[in-house]
C-alpha positions in Angstrom: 0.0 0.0 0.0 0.7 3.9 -0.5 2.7 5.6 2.5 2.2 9.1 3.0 4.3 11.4 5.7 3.9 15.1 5.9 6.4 17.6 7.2 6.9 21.2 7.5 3.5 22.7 9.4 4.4 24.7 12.5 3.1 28.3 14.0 3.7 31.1 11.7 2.5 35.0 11.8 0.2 36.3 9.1 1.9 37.4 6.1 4.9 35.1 6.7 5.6 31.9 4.9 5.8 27.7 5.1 6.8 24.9 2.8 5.2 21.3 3.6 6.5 18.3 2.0 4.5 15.1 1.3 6.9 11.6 1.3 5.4 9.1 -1.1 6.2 5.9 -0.5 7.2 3.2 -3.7 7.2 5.0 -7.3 4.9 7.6 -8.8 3.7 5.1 -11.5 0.2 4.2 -11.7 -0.4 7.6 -9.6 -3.3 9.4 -11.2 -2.9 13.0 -8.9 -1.7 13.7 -5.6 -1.9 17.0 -3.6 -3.1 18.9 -0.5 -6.5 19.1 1.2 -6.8 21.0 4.4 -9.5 20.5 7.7 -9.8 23.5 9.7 -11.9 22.8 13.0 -15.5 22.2 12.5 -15.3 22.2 8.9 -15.0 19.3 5.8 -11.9 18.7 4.3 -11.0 21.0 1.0 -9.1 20.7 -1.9 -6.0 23.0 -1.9 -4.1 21.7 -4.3 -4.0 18.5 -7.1 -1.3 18.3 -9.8 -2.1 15.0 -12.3 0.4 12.4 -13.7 0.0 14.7 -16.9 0.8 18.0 -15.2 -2.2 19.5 -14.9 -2.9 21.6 -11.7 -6.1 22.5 -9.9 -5.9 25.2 -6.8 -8.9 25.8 -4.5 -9.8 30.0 -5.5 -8.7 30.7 -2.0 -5.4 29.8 -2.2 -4.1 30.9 -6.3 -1.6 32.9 -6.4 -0.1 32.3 -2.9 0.3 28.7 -2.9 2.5 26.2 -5.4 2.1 22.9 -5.4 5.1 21.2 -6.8 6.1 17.4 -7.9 10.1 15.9 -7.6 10.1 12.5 -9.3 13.5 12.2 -7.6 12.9 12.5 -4.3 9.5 10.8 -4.5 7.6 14.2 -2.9 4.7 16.7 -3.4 5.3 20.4 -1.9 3.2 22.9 -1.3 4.9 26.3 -0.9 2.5 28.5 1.2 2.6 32.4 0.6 1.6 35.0 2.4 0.0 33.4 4.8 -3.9 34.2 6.1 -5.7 33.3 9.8 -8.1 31.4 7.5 -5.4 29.0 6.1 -5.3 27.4 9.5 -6.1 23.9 9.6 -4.7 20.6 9.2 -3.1 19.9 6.1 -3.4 15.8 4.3 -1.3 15.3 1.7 -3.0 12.9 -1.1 -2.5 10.1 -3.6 -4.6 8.3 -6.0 -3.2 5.4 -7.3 -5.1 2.9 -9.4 -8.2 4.6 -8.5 -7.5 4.2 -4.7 -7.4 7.2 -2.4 -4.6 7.2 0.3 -3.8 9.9 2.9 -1.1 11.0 5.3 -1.5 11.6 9.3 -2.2 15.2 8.5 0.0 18.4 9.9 -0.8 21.1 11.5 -0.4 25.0 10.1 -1.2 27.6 12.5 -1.3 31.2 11.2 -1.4 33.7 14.1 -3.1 37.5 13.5 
């Protein structure tokens, strides 16, 4: 099965900046899309960010133009560089896989943005 482990939430002040990192365990192959969704406290979890196997990249309205979501073959990863940084963006971050046609998703990490 798919292992996911996320890295890089933490406390941060409004306007400032974080960088999480997804680990994918095995290959990329027979990965449809992976990305971000986020759960903020009493809410569903959202889409943030999905990039496909053929490059194509979806961002929730809320978060274009401050947030990347980035792919390294290489290094077997998904990042998501987070930009200017908004009280509202708190929540827990999941990174995401699908891989033939399953859904798999990490432990989630926290991103706390203080006003």
């Amino acid at each position: 099965q798919v292992q996911l482990v996320e890295s890089g939430g933490g406390l941060v002040q409004a306007g400032g900046s974080l960088r999480l990192s997804c680990a994918v365990s095995g290959t990329f192959f027979n990965i449809n899309a992976m990305g971000w969704l986020r759960q903020a406290p009493g809410k569903q979890r959202d889409l943030v960010a999905i990039i496909t196997n053929s490059g194509s990249i979806n961002y929730a309205d809320s978060v274009k133009g401050r947030f990347t979501i980035s792919r390294d073959n290489a290094k077997n990863t998904v990042d998501l560089q987070m930009n200017s940084l908004k009280s509202e963006d708190t929540a827990v971050y999941y990174c995401y896989v699908n891989k033939l046609s399953k859904d798999y998703w990490g432990q989630g990490t926290q991103v706390t943005v203080s006003s």
